[in-house]
Each structure stands twice: as structure tokens, then as C-alpha cells.
C-alpha positions in Angstrom: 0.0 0.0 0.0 1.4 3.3 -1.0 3.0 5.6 0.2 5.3 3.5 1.5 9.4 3.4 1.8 11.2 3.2 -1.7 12.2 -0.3 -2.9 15.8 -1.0 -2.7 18.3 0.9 -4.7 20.2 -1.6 -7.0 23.8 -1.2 -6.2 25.8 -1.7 -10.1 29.2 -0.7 -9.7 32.1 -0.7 -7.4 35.1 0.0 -9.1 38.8 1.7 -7.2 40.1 4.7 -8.8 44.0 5.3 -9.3 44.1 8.0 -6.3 42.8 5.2 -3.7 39.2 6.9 -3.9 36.3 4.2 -4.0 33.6 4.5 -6.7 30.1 3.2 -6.5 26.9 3.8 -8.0 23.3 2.5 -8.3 20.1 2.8 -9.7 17.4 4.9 -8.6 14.6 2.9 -6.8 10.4 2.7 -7.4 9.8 5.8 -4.6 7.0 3.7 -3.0 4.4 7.1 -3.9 6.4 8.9 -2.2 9.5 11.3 -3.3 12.9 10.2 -2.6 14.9 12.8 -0.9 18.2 11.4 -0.8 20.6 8.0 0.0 22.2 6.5 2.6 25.4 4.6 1.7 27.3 1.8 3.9 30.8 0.6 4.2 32.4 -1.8 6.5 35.6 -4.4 6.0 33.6 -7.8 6.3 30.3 -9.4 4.3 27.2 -7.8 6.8 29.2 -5.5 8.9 28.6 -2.3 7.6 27.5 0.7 9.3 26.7 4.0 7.6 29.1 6.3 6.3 27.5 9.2 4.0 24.3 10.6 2.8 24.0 11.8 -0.9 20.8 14.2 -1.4 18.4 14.1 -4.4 16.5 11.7 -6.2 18.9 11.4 -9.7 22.3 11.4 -7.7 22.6 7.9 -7.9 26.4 7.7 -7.2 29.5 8.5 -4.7 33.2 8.5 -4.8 34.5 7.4 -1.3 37.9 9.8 -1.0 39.5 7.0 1.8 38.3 4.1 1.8 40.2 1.3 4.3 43.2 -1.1 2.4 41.8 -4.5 1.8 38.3 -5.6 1.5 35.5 -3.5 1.5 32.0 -3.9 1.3 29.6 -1.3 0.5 25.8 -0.9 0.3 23.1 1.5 -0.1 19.5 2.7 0.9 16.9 4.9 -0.3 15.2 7.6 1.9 11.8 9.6 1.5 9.1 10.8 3.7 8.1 7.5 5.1 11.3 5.9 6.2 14.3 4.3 5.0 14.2 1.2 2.5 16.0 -2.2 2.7 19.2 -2.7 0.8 19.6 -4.9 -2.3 23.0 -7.3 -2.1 26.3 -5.8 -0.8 29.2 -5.2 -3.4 32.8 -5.9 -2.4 36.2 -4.0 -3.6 39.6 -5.0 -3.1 41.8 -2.0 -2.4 45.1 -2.0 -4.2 47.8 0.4 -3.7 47.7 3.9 -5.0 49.2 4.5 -8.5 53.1 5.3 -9.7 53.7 8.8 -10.5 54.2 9.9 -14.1 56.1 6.9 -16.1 55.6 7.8 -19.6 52.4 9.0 -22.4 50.2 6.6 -24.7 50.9 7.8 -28.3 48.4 6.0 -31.4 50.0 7.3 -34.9 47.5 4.8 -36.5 50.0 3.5 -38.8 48.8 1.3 -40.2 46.4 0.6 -37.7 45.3 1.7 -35.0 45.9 0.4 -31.3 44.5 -2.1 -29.7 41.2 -0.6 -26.6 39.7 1.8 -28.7 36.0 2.0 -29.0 32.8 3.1 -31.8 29.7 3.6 -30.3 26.9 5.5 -33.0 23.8 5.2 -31.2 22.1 7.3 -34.7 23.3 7.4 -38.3 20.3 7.6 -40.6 22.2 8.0 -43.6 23.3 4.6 -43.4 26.2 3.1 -45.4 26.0 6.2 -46.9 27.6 7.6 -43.9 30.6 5.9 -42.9 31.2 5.8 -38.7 34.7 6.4 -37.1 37.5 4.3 -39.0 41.3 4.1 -39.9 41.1 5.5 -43.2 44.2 6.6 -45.4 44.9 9.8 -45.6 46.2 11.8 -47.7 46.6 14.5 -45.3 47.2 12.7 -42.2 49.9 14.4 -39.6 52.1 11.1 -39.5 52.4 9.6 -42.3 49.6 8.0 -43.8 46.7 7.2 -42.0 43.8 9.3 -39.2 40.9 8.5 -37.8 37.4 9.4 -39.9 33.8 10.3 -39.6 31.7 11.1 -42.4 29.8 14.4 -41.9 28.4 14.7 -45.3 25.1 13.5 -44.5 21.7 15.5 -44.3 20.3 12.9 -42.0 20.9 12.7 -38.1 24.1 11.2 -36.9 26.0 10.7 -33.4 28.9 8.8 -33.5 31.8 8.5 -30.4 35.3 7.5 -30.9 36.3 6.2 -27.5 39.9 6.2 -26.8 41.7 3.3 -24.4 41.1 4.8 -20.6 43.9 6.1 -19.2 45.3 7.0 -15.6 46.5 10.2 -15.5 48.3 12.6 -13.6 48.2 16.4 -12.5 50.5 17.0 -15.4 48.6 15.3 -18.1 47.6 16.1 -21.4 45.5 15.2 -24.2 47.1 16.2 -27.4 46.1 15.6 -30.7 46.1 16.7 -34.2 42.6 17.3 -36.6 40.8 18.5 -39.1 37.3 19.3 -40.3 34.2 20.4 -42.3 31.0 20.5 -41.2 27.9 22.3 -41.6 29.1 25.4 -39.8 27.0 26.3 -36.8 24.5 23.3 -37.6 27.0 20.1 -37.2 30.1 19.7 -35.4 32.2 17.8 -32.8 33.1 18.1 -29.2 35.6 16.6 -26.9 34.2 14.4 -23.4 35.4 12.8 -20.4 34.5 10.1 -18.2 35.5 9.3 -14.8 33.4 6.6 -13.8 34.1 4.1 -16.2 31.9 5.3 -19.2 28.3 5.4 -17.3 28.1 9.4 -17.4 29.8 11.8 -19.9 30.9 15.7 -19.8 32.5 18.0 -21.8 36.0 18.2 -21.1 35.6 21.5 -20.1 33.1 21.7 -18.1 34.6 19.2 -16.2 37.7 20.9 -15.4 39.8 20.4 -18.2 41.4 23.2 -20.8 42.3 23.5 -23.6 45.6 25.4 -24.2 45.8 25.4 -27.7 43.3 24.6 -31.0 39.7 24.7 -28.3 36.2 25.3 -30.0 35.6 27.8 -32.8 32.1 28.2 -32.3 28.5 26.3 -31.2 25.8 24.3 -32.7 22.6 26.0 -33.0 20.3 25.0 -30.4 16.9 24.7 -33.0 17.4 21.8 -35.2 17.4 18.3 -33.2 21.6 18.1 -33.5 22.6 15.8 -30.4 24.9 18.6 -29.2 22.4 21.7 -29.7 23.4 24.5 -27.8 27.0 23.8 -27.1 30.8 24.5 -27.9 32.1 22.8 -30.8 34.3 22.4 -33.4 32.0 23.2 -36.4 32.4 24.5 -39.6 36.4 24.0 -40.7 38.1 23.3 -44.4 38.9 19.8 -44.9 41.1 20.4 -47.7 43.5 22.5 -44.9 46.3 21.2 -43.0 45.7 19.5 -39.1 46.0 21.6 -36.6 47.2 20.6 -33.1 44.9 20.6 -29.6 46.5 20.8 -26.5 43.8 19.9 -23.8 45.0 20.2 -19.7 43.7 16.7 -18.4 45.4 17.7 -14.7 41.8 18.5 -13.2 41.3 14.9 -13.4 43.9 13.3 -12.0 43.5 10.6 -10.0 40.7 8.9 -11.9 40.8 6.4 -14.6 39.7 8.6 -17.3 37.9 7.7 -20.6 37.8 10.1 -23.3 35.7 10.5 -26.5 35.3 12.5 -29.4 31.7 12.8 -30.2 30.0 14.1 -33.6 26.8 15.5 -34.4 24.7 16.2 -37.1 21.5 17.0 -37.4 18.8 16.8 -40.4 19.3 19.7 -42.6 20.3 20.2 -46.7 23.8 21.1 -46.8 26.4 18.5 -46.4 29.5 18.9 -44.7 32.6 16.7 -45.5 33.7 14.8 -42.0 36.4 14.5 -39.1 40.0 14.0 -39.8 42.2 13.3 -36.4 45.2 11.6 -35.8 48.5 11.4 -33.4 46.3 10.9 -30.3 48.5 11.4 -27.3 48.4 11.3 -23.6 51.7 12.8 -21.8 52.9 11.6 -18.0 50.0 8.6 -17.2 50.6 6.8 -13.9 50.7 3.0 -13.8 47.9 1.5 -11.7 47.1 -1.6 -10.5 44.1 -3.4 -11.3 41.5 -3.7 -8.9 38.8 -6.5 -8.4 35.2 -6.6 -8.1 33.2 -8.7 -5.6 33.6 -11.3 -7.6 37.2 -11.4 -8.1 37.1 -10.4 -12.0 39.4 -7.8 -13.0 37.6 -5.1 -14.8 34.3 -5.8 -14.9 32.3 -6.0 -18.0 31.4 -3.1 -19.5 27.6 -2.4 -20.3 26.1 0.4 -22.9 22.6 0.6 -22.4 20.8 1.7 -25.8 17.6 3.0 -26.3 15.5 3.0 -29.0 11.7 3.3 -29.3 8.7 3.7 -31.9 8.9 6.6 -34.0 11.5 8.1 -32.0 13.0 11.5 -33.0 16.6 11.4 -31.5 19.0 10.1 -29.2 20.7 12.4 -27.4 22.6 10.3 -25.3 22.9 6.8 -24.9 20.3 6.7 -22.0 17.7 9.1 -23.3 15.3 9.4 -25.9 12.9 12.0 -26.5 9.7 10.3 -28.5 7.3 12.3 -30.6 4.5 9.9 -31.4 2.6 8.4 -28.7 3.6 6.7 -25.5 4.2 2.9 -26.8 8.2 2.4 -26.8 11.0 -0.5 -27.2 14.1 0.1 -25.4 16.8 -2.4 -26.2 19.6 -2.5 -23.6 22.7 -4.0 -25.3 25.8 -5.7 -23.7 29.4 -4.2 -25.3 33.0 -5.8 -24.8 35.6 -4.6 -23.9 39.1 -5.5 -26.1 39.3 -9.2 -26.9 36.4 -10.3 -24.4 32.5 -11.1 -26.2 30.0 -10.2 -24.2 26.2 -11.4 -24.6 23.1 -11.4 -22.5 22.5 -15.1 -21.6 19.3 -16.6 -21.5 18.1 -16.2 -17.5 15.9 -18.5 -15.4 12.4 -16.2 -15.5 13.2 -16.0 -11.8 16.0 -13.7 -12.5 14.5 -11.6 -15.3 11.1 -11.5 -14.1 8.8 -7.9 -14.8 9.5 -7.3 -10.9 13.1 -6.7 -11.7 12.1 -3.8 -14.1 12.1 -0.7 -12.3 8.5 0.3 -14.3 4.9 -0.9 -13.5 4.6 -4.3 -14.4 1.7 -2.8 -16.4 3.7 -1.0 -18.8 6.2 -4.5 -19.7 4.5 -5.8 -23.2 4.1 -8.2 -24.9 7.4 -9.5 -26.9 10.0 -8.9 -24.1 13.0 -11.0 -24.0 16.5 -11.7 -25.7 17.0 -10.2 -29.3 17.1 -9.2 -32.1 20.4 -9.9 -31.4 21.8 -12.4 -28.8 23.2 -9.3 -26.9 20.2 -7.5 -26.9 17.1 -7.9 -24.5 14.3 -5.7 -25.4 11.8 -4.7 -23.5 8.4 -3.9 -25.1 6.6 -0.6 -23.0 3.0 0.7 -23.4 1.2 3.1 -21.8 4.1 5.2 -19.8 3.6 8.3 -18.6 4.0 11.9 -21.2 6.7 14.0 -20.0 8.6 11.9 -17.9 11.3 9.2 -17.4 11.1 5.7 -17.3 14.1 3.5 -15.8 14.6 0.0 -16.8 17.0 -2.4 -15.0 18.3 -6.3 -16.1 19.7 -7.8 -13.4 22.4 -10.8 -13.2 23.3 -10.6 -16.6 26.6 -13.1 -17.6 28.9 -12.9 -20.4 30.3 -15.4 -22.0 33.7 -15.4 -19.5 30.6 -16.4 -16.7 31.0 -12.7 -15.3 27.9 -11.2 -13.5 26.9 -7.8 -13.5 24.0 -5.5 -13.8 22.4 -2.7 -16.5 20.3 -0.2 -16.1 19.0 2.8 -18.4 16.6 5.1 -18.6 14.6 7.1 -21.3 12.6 10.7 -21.5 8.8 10.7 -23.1 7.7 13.8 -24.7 5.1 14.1 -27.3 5.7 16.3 -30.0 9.2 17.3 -29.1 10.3 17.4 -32.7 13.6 18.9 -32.4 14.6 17.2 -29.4 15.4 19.8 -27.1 13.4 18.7 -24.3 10.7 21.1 -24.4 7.2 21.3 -26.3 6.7 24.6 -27.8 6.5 26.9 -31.2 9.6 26.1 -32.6 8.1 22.5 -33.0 4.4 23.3 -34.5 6.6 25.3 -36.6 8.7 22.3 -38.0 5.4 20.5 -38.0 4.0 22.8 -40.3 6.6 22.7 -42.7 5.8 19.4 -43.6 2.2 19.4 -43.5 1.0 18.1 -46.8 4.3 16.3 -48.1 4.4 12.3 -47.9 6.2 10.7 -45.1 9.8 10.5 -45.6 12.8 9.2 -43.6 13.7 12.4 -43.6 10.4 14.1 -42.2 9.2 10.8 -40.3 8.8 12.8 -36.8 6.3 15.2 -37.7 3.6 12.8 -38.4 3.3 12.8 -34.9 0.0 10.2 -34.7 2.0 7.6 -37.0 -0.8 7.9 -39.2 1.2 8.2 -42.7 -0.2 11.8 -42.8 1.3 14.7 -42.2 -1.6 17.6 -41.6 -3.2 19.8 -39.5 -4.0 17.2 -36.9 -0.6 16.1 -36.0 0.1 20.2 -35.3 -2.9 20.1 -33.2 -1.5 17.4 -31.0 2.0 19.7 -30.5 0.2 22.9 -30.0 -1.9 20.9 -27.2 1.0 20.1 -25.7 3.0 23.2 -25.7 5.1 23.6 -22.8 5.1 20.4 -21.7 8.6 19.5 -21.4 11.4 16.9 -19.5 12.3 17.7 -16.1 
């Protein structure tokens, strides 16, 4: 009977970082109809003997860093809090402390010739042009820095495209820096790239300068407008650029971040209008004075845990502005596919699960909304779940628990995805600028290209499907 206490958070990662620090997150919990107002999280040296050691407000904070944790084993859990009381705990997660890392030793340098080096990682959650539209790739250049051969994204397509070029992770130190040599051409102001960090192991992404890093030569030359559905509307960016020029170099300060085990990515956008650009040239990636780390384990004794991209997609969506979001423009019925990644050398798959383990009461939805054809595929590392009925304007978290690879690793995914109706552009809000967009296509058939205005899915695009956005005119995502 609600209100009651919020289910138990589901505690997903544990993982050391090269300062010592601890890092933990989890998901956020069903609040039992009532709001959850913060965490509780517990540490302690042996299985059940925790006691409480910090409180983390707000309801999305779903993570902590643990600046000093004890050497050894240590366990951690955590709780949920709102209005009614404090919820139980869901399984405790264990990390082995290793010591802290070497100071400065030496950089990572990738030339790419001919190849490039082994860790680095393609994720392109949209590219609507297809084949068309070749993703990130050793390509030979012409015009590379050194000798022969950069990295390449195509950027000549008119449809919507994201695509991330992941670079090995690295440990670095207070003096390290990124440096690296590019070129460009994209639409200018309309397309571009940007540069982002991680320092949790991939599950949450920021520029690089908003957090902390600089650049100290070669930084953005201007922004992406913030009107037409591109995946990086509204910020700094590389965008416009001569691909017939000479690289240039980038210098970015990576000392802000020292400490962690920091993943880097260089992420293009494009969004869905008429005039092509030509793509993304980089090459000589290097990283200056790294430390050397040791690896740590999880609970389970498996060094570095398998790594798990949760993808969204769902019916007639309009973008994907990050891997765990999707803004949808035509009804409320959605598939979201979570998909299992590897890391170098290591195939990872979502194995078929007693129902007991992947039962709807695992989801972190209403059982009401889980449809119909859930379960593993299309692909063997896919499991997609089927949703109808969910709530306009809000979010909806998914979670798979216990899901093995084919090493017999253990782990858990979670992601979650934003519903808004008539949010054409993808900005998060419903307002003018939409039933504008709307009304540019009203009267021409349905199109790839034009798909997310026939907001009703009805083949049509007319006055109706303007209606539906002008009803729902500043409605937005909180």
C-alpha cells in the first residue's frame, strides 16, 4: 500500500580509482508514492558488517566517490530515503583495495599506422544515412599528420548522426595532457564535434571543459545552433572548418582529473538539414605523463568488470541524445533495447536467464507497462523490453539484473529514457519552434527524412498532428 518506503536501490558498480578513492553507483529505486529525498550509503571491512558512512541528497544522484576508503576488502551498500522511512538494501558489493598509482612513467601515443591500437572504441547510437555515412574508422589519408593514415567520420550526411570514438582509458596525472592533431568540415554552426570525459568508467559523460579540463591550444571555434534536433544543440564545438586544410594541433590540460581512470571521447553530431559537410580527420592521439595503476577487483574477483552500454530506441522516435535518453514524438508505446558491449578481446552477450532472475518485478517500471514480446533479441546481446502506456513527459528506468557474459562474469544494466510528445527537435521542451517544424511538412508524404512530424503515425502529415503539438505546448522533460 502506498505511500510506503522506496524499494531498494540496486547497487551496479564498485570500481577503485587510481588515487585510492572508492567509486560506487546504483540505480534509482520505485519511490513507493512517495519522493525520494536522498541516500544512505554503507561501508564496512567484512560481508554484513557495515555501518553507515555518508548521505548523498536528491533523487537522480545515484552515485558517490569514497575519497579514503580502508586497504583490503570492502563492502559497501546503499539505501533509499523519503518521507516515510528508509528502504531495505539490495546485495552488498565488495572491492579489493590496491595500492595507489606510480607517478608519471611515460604518455600513450596512437599514430594509426597502419592501424590503430588495440582498446579503442565506436559507439553510434544514430546514423540515418546509413552506409552512406561511414562511422569512425582508420582511413588513409592523404593529409594525415604522421604519415599516412587518421581516424574518420563522415559528416556529409543530411540525415541525423552521433557517433563517439572512445579512446583506451587512461590514468592520468596532475601534469597530463591530451594532445592531438585534426581537421574538419561540417555544416558550420548546424554540425560539429566536441571533446568528453568520463570518470566513472563510461556510465556518465561531460564536456571536457566543463569538467575541469582546458584546452591550451586549438579549443572550439564556435557552437551548434540550439533549434534543429543536433545531439549537441546549444554547445561549444568544433564546427564549420576546411577539410582540404592542414591538421591543426589541440593541447587539452587533463590535470583537473587526475586521480581517476579517465575515458575520453570524441563525439559528432549532425543534425537533419540540406547542406552536407565533409567529415572528421584526427590523428597522433597522445596522452603525456600517465601513472601505472594496478588493477583492482570486483566482488567477484574479475578484473575489470564487464562493461555495459545501455541503448535506447523506441517507436517513432526523434533522437537520441545520449545513450540513456530518448525523447519520442509519437505516442507513448516504446521499445528500449539494452545491449551488452565488450571490452578488447572479451564477447560479451546477455544469456538466457531463469524467468526468476529476469522477471517484470526486476524492471524498475509498472509491471503494467512491460508488453508483450520482451526478452533476448534481435540480437543475442540484446534484450528488449516492449513498454505501453508510460507516462508523457517523464522518465522511465529500466534495470536487467544478473546478466553473464560469455567469460561467466555477472553484472548488472540499467537505463533510462525521457517521453515527450511532439518534441520534434529534441530539445526537451514542447513549444513553437516544434508546431513550426510540423507545419513545414504538412501536406508532403512521409519521408525518412520528415518521419517525426507525423506525430499520430498515421502516414499523414496535416493539421492534426500540429494540433497534438500545439496541445501540448510547454510540456517539457524535467
Amino acid at each position: 500500500m502506498e505511500p510506503a518506503v522506496p524499494a531498494a536501490p540496486q547497487l551496479i558498480k564498485a570500481a577503485t580509482q587510481p588515487s585510492g578513492a572508492a567509486f560506487i553507483s546504483w540505480t534509482e529505486p520505485d519511490n513507493g508514492g512517495s519522493p525520494i529525498t536522498g541516500y544512505k550509503v554503507y561501508r564496512g571491512t567484512t560481508s554484513g558488517g557495515e555501518s553507515f558512512l555518508a548521505n548523498v541528497t536528491g533523487v537522480t544522484n545515484t552515485k558517490y566517490l569514497d575519497p579514503a576508503p580502508p586497504a583490503g576488502n570492502v563492502f559497501y551498500y546503499v539505501t533509499a530515503g523519503n518521507a516515510q522511512g528508509e528502504s531495505p538494501f539490495c546485495r552488498e558489493r565488495m572491492l579489493t583495495l590496491l595500492p595507489p598509482c606510480v607517478q608519471p612513467t611515460g604518455p600513450f601515443l596512437d599514430d594509426l599506422e597502419p592501424a590503430a591500437n588495440p582498446g579503442w572504441q565506436v559507439q553510434t547510437p544514430t546514423n540515418e544515412g546509413g552506409a552512406a555515412s561511414p562511422t569512425w574508422q582508420v582511413i588513409t589519408d592523404p593529409s594525415a599528420h604522421s604519415p599516412t593514415h587518421s581516424f574518420f567520420s563522415d559528416a556529409s550526411t543530411v540525415q541525423p548522426k552521433e557517433d563517439r570514438l572512445i579512446a583506451p582509458p587512461q590514468n592520468v596525472s596532475a601534469t597530463s595532457h591530451l594532445i592531438f592533431w585534426h581537421r574538419f568540415q561540417f555544416e558550420d554552426g548546424f554540425d560539429g564535434g566536441v571533446l568528453e570525459v568520463s570518470l566513472d568508467n563510461g556510465d556518465t559523460w561531460v564536456d571536457v571543459v566543463t569538467g575541469g579540463g582546458s584546452f591550451v591550444t586549438g579549443g572550439y571555434n564556435g557552437a551548434i545552433d540550439p533549434g534543429f534536433g543536433n545531439v549537441l544543440a546549444g554547445r561549444a564545438a568544433w564546427t564549420g572548418g576546411d577539410a582540404t586544410s592542414a591538421m591543426t594541433k589541440v593541447d587539452v590540460n587533463l590535470g583537473a582529473f587526475a586521480g581517476f581512470n579517465v575515458m575520453v571521447r570524441f563525439r559528432l553530431g549532425c543534425d537533419f538539414l540540406e547542406t552536407p559537410g565533409v567529415g572528421w580527420f584526427i590523428d597522433d592521439i597522445q596522452f603525456t605523463n600517465l601513472q601505472s595503476c594496478p588493477s583492482s577487483t570486483d566482488q567477484r574477483g574479475v578484473t575489470e568488470n564487464p562493461r555495459w552500454f545501455a541503448h535506447i530506441r523506441c517507436t517513432r522516435c526523434r533522437r537520441m541524445p545520449s545513450p540513456t535518453r530518448v525523447e519520442s514524438n509519437a505516442g507513448l508505446a516504446a521499445r528500449v533495447t539494452i545491449t551488452a558491449s565488450s571490452l578488447p578481446s572479451r564477447t560479451i552477450w546477455l544469456a538466457p536467464l531463469a524467468p526468476t532472475s529476469v522477471a517484470p518485478a526486476s524492471w524498475l517500471v509498472p509491471e503494467s507497462v512491460v508488453a508483450a514480446g520482451t526478452g533476448i533479441g534481435p540480437a543475442q546481446n540484446q534484450y528488449t523490453v516492449n513498454l505501453t502506456g508510460v507516462t508523457n513527459a517523464n522518465y522511465v528506468s529500466v534495470a536487467l539484473h544478473n546478466v553473464s557474459d560469455t567469460a561467466g562474469h555477472i553484472g548488472d544494466v540499467a537505463t533510462t529514457m525521457g517521453v515527450l510528445i511532439g518534441d520534434v527537435n529534441a530539445n526537451r521542451l514542447v513549444n513553437s519552434t516544434d508546431t513550426s517544424v510540423v507545419q513545414a511538412q504538412s501536406g508532403k508524404p512521409v519521408t525518412i527524412s520528415n518521419f517525426r512530424t507525423d506525430i499520430n503515425t498515421n502516414g499523414l502529415i496535416n493539421s492534426t498532428d500540429t494540433s497534438i503539438v500545439q496541445s501540448k505546448s510547454g510540456t517539457g522533460l524535467p
